[in-house]
VODO-87767 format. One record per residue (C-alpha): residue number from 1; x, y, z. Coordinates in Angstrom, 2 decimals, always signed. Each point is the difference from the previous one (the first is absolute). Example, Ala and Ser with C-alpha at 12.3 -4.5 7.8 and 13.67 -1.06 7.14 Angstrom:
<vobas>
[voba 1, [+12.30, -4.50, +7.80]] [voba 2, [+1.37, +3.44, -0.66]] 
</vobas>
This chain:
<vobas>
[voba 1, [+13.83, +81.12, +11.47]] [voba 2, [-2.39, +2.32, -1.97]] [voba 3, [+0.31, -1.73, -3.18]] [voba 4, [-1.65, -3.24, -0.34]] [voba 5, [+1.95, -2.80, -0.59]] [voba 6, [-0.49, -3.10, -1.82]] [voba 7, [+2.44, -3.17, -0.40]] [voba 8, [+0.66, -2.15, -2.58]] [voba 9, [+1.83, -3.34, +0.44]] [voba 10, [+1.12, -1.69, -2.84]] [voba 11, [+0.08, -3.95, +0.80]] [voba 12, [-0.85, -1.65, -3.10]] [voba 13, [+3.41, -1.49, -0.58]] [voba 14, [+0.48, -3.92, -0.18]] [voba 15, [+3.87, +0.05, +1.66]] [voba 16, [+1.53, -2.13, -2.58]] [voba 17, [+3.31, -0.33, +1.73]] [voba 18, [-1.47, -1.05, +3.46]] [voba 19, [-0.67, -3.17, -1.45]] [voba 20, [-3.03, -0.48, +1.88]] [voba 21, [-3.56, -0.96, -1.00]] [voba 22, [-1.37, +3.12, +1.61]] [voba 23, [-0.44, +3.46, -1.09]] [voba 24, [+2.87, +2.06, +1.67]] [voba 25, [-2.05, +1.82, +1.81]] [voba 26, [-1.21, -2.80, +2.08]] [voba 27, [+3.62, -0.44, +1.39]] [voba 28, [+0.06, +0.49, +4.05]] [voba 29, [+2.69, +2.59, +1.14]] [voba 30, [-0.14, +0.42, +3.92]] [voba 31, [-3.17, -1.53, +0.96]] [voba 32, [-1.86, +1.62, -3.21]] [voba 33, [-0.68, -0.58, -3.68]] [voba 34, [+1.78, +2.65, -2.06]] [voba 35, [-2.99, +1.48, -1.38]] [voba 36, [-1.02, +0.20, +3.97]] [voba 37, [+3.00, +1.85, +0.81]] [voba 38, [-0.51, +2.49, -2.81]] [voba 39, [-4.12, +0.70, +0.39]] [voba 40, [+1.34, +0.40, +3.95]] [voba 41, [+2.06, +2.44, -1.17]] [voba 42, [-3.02, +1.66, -2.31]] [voba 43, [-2.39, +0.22, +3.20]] [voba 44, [+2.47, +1.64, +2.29]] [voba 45, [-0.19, +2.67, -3.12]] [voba 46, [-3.65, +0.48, +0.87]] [voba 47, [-0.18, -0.19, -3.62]] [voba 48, [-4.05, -0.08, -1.06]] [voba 49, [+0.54, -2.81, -1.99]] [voba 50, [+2.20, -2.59, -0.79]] [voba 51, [+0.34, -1.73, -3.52]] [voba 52, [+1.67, -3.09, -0.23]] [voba 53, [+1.28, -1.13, -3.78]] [voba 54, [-0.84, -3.73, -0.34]] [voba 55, [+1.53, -2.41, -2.72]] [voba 56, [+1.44, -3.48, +0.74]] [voba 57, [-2.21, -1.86, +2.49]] [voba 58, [-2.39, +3.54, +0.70]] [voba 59, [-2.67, -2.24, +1.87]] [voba 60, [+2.68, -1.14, +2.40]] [voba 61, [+1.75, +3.79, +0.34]] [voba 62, [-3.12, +1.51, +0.68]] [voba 63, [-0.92, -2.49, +2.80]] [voba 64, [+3.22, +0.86, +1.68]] [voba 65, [-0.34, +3.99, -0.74]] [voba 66, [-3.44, -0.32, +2.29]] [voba 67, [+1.37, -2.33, +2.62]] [voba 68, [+2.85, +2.57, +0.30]] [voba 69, [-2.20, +2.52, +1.35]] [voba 70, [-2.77, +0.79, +2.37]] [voba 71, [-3.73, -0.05, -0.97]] [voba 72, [+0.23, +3.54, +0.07]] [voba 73, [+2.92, +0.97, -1.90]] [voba 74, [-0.82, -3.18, -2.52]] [voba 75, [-2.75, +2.31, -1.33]] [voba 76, [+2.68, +2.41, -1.47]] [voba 77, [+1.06, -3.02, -2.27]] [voba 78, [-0.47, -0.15, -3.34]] [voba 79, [+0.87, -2.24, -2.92]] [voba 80, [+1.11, -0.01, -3.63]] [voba 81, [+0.75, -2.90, -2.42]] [voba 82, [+3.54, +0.09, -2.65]] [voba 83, [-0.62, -2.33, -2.12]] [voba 84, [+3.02, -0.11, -1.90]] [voba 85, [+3.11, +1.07, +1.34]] [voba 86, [+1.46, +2.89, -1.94]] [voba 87, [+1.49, +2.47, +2.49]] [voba 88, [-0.55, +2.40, +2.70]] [voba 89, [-1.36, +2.91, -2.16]] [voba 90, [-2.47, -2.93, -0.97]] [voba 91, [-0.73, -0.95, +3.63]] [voba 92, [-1.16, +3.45, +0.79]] [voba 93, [-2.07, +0.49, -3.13]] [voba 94, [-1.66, -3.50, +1.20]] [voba 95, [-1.17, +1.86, +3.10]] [voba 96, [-0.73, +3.37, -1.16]] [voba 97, [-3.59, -0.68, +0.48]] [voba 98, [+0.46, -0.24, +3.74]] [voba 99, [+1.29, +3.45, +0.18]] [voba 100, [-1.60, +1.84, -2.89]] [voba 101, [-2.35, +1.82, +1.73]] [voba 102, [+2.34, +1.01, +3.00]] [voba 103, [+1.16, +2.87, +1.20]] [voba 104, [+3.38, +0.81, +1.38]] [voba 105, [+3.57, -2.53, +0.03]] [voba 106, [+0.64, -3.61, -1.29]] [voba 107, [+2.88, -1.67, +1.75]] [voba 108, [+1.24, -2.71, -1.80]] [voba 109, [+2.11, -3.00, +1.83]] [voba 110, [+0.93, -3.53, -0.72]] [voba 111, [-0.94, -3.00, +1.59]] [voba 112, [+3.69, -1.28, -0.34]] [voba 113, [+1.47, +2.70, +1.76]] [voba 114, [-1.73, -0.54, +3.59]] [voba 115, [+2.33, +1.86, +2.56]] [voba 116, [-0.82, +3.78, -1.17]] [voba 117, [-1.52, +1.82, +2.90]] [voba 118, [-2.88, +2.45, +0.19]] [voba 119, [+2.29, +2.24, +1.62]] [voba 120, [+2.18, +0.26, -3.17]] [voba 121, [-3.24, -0.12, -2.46]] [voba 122, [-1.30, +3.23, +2.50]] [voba 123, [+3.20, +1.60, -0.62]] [voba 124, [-0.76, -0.66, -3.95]] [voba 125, [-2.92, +1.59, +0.29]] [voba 126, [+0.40, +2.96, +2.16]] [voba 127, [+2.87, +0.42, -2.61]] [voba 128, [-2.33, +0.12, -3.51]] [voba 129, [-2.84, +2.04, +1.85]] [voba 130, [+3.04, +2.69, +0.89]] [voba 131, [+1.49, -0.01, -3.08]] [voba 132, [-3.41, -0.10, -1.86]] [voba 133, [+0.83, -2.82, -2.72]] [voba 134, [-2.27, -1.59, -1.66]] [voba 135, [+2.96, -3.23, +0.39]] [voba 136, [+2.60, -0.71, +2.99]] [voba 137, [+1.55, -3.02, -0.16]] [voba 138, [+2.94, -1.35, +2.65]] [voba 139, [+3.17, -0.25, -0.89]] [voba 140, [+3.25, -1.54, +1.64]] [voba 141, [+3.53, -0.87, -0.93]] [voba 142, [+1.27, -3.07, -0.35]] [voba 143, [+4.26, -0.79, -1.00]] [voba 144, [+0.65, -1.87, -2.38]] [voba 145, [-4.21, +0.27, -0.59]] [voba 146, [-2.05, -3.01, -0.45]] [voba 147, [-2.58, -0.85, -3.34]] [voba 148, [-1.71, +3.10, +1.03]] [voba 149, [-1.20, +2.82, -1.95]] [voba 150, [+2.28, +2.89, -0.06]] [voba 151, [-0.74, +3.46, +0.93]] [voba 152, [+0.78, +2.62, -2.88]] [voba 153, [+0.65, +3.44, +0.56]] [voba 154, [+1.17, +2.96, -1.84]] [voba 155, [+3.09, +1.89, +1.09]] [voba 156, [-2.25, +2.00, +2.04]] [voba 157, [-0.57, -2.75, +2.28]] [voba 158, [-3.98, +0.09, -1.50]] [voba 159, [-1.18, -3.49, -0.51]] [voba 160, [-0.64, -0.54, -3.52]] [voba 161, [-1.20, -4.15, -0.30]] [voba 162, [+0.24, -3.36, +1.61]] [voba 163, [+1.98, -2.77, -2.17]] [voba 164, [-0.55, -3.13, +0.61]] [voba 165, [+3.50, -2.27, +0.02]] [voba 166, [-0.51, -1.56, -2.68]] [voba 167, [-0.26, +2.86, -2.27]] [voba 168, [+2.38, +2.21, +1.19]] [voba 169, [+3.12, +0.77, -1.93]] [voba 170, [+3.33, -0.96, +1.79]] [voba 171, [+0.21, +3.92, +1.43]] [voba 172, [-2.85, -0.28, +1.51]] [voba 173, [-0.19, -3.41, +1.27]] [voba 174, [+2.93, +1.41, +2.30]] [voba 175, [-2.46, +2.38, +1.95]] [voba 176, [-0.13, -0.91, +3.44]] [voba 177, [-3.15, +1.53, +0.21]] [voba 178, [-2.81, -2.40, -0.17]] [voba 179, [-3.73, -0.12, +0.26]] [voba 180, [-1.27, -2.99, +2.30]] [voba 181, [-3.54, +0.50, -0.73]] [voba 182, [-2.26, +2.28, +1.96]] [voba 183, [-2.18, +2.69, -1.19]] [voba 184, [-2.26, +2.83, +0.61]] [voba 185, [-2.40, +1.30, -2.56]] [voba 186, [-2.30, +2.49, -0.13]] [voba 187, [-3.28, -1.87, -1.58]] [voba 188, [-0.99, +2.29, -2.18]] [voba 189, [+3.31, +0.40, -1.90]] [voba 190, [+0.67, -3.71, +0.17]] [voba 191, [-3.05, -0.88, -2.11]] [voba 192, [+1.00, +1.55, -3.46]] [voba 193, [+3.86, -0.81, +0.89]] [voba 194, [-1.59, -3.99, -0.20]] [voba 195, [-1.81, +1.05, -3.57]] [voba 196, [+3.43, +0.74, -1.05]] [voba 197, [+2.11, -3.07, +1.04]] [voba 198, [+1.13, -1.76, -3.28]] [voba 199, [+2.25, -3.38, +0.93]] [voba 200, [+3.14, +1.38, -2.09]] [voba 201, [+2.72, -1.99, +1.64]] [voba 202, [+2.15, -2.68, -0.04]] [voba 203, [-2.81, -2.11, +1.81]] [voba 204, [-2.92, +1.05, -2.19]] [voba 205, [-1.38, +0.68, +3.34]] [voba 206, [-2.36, +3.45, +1.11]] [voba 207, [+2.28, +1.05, +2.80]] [voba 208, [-0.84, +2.22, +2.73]] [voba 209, [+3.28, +1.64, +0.56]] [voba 210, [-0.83, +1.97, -3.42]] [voba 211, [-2.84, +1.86, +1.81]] [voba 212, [+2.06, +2.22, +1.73]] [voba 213, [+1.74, +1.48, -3.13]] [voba 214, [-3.53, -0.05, -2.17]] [voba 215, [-1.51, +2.33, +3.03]] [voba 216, [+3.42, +2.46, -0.48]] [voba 217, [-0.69, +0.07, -3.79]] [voba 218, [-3.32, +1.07, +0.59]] [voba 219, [+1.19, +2.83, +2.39]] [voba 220, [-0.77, -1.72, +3.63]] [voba 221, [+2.76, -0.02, +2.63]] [voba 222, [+1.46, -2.91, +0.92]] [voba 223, [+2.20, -0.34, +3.33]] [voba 224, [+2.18, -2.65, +1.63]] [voba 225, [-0.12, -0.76, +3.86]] [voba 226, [+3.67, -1.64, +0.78]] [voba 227, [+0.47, -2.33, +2.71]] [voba 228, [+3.27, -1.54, +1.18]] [voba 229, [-1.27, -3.47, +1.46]] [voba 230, [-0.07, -2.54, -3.40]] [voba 231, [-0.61, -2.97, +2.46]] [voba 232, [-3.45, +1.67, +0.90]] [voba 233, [-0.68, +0.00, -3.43]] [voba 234, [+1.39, -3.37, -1.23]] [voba 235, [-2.14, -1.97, -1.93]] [voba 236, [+0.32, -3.80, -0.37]] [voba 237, [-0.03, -2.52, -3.23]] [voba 238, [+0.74, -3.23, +1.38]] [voba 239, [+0.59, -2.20, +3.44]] [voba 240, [+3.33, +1.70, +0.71]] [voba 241, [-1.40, +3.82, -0.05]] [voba 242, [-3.00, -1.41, +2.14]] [voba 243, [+2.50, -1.34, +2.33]] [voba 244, [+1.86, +2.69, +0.39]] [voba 245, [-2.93, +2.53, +0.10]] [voba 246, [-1.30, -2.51, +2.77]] [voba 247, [+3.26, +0.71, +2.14]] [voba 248, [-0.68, +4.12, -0.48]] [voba 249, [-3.01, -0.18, +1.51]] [voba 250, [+0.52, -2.08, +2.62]] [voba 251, [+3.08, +2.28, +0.85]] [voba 252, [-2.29, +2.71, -0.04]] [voba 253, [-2.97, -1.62, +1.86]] [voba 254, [+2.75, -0.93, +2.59]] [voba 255, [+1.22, +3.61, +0.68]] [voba 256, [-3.43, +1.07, +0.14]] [voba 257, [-0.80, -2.11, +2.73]] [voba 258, [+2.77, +0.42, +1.98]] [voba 259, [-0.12, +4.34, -0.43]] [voba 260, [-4.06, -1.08, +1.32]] [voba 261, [+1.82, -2.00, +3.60]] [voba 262, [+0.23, -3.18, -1.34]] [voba 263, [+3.29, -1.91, +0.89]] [voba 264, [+1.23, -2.40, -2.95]] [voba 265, [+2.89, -1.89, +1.59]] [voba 266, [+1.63, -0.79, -3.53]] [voba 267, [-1.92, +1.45, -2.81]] [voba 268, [+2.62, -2.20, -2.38]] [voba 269, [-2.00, -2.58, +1.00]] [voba 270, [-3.96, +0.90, +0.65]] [voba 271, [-2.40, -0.24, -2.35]] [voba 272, [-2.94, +2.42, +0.34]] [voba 273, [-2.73, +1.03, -2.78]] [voba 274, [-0.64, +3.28, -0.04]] [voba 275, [-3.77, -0.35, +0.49]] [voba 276, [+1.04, -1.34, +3.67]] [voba 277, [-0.63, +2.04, +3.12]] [voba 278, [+1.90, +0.36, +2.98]] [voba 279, [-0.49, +1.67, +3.22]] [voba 280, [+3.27, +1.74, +2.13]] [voba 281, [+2.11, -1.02, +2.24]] [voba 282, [-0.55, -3.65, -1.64]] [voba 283, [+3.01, -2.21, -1.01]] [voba 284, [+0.72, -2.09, -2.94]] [voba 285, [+3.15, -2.33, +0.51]] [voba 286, [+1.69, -1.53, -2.94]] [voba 287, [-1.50, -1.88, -2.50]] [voba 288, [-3.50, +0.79, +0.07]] [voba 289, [-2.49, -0.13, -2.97]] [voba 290, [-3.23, +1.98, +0.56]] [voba 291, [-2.44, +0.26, -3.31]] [voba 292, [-3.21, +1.32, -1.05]] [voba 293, [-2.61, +1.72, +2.18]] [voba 294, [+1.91, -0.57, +3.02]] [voba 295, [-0.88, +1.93, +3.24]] [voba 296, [+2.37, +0.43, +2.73]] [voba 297, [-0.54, +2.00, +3.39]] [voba 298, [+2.39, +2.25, +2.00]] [voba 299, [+2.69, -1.83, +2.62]] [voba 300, [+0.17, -3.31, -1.53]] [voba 301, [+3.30, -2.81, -0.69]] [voba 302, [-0.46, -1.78, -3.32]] [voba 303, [+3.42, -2.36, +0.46]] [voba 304, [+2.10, -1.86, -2.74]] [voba 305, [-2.18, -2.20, -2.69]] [voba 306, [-3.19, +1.17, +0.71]] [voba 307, [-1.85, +0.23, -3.69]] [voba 308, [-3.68, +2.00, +0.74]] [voba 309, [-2.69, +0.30, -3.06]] [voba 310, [-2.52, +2.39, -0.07]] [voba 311, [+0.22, -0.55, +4.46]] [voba 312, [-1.88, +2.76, +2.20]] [voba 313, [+2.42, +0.00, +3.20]] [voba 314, [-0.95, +2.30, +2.80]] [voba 315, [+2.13, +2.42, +2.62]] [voba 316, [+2.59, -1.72, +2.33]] [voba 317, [+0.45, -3.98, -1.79]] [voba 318, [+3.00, -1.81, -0.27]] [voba 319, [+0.13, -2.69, -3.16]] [voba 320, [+3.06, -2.37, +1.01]] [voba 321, [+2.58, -1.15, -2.45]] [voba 322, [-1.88, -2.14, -3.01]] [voba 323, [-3.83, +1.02, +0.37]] [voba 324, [-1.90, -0.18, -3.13]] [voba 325, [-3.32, +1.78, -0.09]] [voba 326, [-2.84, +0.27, -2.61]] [voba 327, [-2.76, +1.68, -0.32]] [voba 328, [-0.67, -0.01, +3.85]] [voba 329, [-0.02, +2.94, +3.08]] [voba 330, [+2.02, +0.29, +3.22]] [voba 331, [-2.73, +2.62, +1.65]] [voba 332, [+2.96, +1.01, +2.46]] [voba 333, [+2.78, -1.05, +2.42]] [voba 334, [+0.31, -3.70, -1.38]] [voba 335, [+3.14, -2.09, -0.14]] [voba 336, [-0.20, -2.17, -2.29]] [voba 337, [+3.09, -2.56, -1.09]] [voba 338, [+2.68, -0.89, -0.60]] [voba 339, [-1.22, -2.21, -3.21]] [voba 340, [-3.22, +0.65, +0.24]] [voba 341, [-2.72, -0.10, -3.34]] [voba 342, [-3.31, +2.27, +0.05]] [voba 343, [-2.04, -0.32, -2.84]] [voba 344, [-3.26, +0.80, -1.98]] [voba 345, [-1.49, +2.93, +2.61]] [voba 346, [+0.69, -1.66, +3.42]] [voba 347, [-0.15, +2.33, +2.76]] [voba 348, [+1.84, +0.75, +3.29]] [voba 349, [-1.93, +2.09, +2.70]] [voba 350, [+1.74, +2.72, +2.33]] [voba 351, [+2.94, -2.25, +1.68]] [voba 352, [-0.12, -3.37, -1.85]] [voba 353, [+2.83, -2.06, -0.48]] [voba 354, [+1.37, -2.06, -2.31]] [voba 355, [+3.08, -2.41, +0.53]] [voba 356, [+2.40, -1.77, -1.87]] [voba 357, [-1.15, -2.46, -2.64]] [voba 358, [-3.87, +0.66, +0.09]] [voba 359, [-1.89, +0.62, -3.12]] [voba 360, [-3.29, +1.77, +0.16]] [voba 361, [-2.55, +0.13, -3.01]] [voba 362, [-2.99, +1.85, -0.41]] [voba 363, [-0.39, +0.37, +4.01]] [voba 364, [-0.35, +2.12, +2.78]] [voba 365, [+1.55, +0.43, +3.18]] [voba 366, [-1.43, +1.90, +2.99]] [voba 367, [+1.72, +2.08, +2.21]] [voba 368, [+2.99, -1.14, +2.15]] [voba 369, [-0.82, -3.43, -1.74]] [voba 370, [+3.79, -2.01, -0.45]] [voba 371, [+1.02, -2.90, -1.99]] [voba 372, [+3.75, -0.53, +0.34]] [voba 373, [+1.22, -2.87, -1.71]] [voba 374, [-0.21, -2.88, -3.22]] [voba 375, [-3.85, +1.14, -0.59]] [voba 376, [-2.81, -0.19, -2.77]] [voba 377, [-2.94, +2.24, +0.58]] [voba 378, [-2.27, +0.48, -3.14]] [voba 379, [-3.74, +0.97, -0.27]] [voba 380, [+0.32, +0.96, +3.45]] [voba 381, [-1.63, +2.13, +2.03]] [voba 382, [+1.70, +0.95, +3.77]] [voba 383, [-1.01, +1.62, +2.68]] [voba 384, [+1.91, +2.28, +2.54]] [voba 385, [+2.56, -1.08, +2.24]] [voba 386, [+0.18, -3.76, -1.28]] [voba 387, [+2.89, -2.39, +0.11]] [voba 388, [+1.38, -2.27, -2.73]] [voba 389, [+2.22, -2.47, +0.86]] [voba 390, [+2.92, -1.26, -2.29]] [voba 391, [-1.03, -2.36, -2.94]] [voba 392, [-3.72, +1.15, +0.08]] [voba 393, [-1.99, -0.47, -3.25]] [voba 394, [-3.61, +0.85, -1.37]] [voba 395, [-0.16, -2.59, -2.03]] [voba 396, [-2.85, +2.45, -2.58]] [voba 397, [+0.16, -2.33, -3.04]] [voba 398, [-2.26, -3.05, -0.35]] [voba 399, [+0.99, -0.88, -3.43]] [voba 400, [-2.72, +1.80, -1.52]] [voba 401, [-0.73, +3.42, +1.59]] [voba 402, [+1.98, +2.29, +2.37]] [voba 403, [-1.41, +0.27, +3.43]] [voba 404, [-0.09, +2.17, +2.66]] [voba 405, [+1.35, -0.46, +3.77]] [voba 406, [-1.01, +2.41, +3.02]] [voba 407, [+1.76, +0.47, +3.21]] [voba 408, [-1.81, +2.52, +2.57]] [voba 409, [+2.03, +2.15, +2.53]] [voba 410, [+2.49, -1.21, +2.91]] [voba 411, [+0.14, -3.73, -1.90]] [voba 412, [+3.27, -1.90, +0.67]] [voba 413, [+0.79, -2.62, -3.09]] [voba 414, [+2.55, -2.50, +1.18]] [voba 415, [+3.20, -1.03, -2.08]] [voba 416, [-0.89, -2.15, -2.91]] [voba 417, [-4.13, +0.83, -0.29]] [voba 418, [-1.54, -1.28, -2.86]] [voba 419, [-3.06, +2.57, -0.78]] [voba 420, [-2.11, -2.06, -2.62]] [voba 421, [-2.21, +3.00, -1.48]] [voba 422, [-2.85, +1.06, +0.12]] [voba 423, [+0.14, +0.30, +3.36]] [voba 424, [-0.12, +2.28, +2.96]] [voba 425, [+1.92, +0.37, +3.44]] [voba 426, [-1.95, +1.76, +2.63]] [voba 427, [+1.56, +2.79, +2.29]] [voba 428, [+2.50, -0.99, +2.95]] [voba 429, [+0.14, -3.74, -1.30]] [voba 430, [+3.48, -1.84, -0.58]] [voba 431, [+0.98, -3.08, -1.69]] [voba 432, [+2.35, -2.23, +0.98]] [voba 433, [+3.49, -0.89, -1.76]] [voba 434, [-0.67, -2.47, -2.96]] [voba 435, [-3.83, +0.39, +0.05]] [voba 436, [-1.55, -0.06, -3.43]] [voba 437, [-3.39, +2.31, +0.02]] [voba 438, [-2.94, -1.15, -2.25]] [voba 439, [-2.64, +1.13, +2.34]] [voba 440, [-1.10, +3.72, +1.37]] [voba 441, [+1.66, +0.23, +3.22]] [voba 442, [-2.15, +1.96, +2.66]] [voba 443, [+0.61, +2.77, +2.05]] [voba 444, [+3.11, +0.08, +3.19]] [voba 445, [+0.07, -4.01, -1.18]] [voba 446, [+3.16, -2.24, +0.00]] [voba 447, [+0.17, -2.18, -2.71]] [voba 448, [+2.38, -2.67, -1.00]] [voba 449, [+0.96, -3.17, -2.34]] [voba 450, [-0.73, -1.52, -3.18]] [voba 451, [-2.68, +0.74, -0.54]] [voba 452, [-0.27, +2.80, +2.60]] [voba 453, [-2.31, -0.55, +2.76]] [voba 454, [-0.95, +2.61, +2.66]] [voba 455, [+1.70, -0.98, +3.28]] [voba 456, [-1.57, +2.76, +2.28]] [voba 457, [-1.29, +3.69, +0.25]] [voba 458, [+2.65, +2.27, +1.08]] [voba 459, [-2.51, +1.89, +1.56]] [voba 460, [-3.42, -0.18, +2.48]] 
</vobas>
């Protein structure tokens, strides 16, 4: 776009009827804050800046505004402070020094109304730079309408003013037009519109729906931009509209993934936040929750009950029914499960696997490395093409401090090792069943009992 473009979110809102203790804004939808969904929205504007309207709890909004973003695009943010509640006229006139000085649009959105698209705000804006208005705002219908403002026109079809529900006269509380929030305005004809706001309502509140019909009385044009989809452009007041706003999106993250090669067995019953990623030709079966920054390859089986939270998974793994994974990688084709637990940035190299019943914490795994069955492995570092037998544990806690255990390449750990960490396991050794380890094993040694003794060299 030629015209610069600046957005303006206003978030200052406490959210009385969530019942909550935080600030509305800080309510997750999808994997994201709401105020991250809508400065998302703002960057994919390529708007120059981004103003954020703070209020209830503004320390903790604007922490969430920057971790929304990238370092880059957090530079765009900036902040202003309502300190008293008193309308949306008075939310912008809070933050006209953040745009003051600018030059071109101001595109004003809601933080409680987080499923609008930049597709749908481009549309808005192609539509006021056509038109040439100095104010576009979206409209939609709505039958029977909800607390909305109401669209008034004259019997031209012209719009003449927005009235809020709770001033409008029975005649025209039965317009099924209605104005669910969003704006364009040109800066420069916004600024003295602001000057003129007086808060001559029922509310005894400076409303920014009057804007519109103080820049027509001062001989601006003013347009509309219609657009059929309300649930796009729902807003939400309490648990119940975040709920169902929640289902939206994941309907629409769904069909987005599956139009991109995805294949979502039952989308009734998968959970995916739309800030997950997922290669083609992969499969989701039923009842799958996948959150956060989640990263999954091309050709891969995630099966029934698998949970994943902020997981990298690469090309060609299979997760088996009931894996839970945190915080960890699969670098590519692992099988890991069935009721399995990764956790707190363990790692699986190219062809590790991962059987039923093993937990792994903050470890890593070498290539072709395998431990099938009724395992513990924390603190643990593995090398390639090692063996863990069934009821293995590094036993990384000493009551005081967490330790760490090391197991070179080509090892063999018998059923029912004890690992007592610190301690280290040299390349081709093995251990037999029921040994408990409290020493460093050597190299292609065979070591065995309570406490484990070396029995021979495997080797030379």
């Amino acid at each position: 776009m030629n015209t610069p473009v600046h957005v303006l979110i206003l978030a200052a809102g406490l959210g009385t009827r969530m019942k909550s203790a935080y600030a509305k804004a800080l309510h997750k939808l999808g994997g994201r804050t709401l105020i991250g969904h809508v400065v998302n929205t703002a960057v994919k504007l390529e708007a120059e800046t981004i103003t954020v309207v703070l209020g209830y709890q503004a320390e903790l909004v604007e922490q969430a505004a920057r971790a929304a973003l990238s370092a880059n695009d957090a530079e765009k943010l900036r902040f202003a402070l309502q300190t008293e509640q008193r309308g949306t006229g008075h939310a912008v006139i809070s933050a006209r020094d953040a745009f003051k000085d600018a030059q071109g649009v101001l595109v004003v959105l809601y933080v409680d109304a987080p499923l609008i698209q930049a597709e749908t705000l481009s549309q808005l804006i192609t539509t006021h730079a056509n038109e040439k208005n100095a104010a576009t705002l979206i409209t939609t219908k709505i039958d029977p309408p909800p607390a909305f403002g109401r669209i008034v026109r004259d019997d031209n079809g012209q719009f003449l003013n927005i009235t809020e529900d709770k001033d409008c006269t029975p005649q025209q509380r039965a317009i099924t037009e209605v104005n669910p929030g969003f704006y364009c305005f040109d800066i420069a004809a916004l600024l003295p519109a602001l000057d003129q706001l007086k808060p001559n309502n029922a509310q005894n509140e400076y409303y920014l729906t009057d804007v519109p019909e103080l820049m027509l009385k001062a001989g601006k044009r003013v347009g509309t931009a219609f657009y059929a989809d309300y649930e796009e452009l729902a807003g939400l007041n309490d648990r119940v509209e975040l709920a169902l706003l929640a289902q939206r999106l994941r309907q629409r993250t769904l069909r987005c993934l599956m139009l991109d090669g995805v294949t979502i067995v039952d989308p009734a019953s998968t959970y995916i936040d739309d800030t997950v990623e997922i290669g083609r030709d992969t499969t989701i079966h039923p009842q799958v929750i996948l959150e956060g920054s989640t990263r999954i390859g091309s050709n891969c089986e995630i099966h029934s009950w698998s949970h994943l939270t902020n997981a990298v998974i690469g090309d060609e793994c299979k997760l088996l029914n009931g894996v839970v994974i945190t915080d960890s990688k699969l670098v590519g084709k692992n099988t890991v499960g069935p009721y399995a637990h990764l956790r707190m940035h363990t790692e699986l190299d190219e062809a590790a696997v991962i059987g039923n019943f093993v937990e792994v914490k903050k470890s890593r795994l070498g290539k072709k490395t395998k431990s099938m069955h009724l395992t513990y492995l924390g603190d643990a570092t593995l090398g390639d093409r090692v063996n863990i037998g069934a009821g293995t544990i590094t036993c990384n806690y000493d009551g005081k401090n967490k330790n760490a255990t090391i197991i070179g390449n080509d090892v063999k750990i018998g059923s029912s090792t004890m690992l007592v960490a610190p301690v280290k396991v040299g390349d081709g050794a093995m251990s037999g069943a029921g040994s408990v380890i409290t020493k460093d094993v050597p190299e292609d040694s065979l070591v065995a009992g309570v406490p484990a003794q070396v029995k021979k060299k495997l080797k030379g």
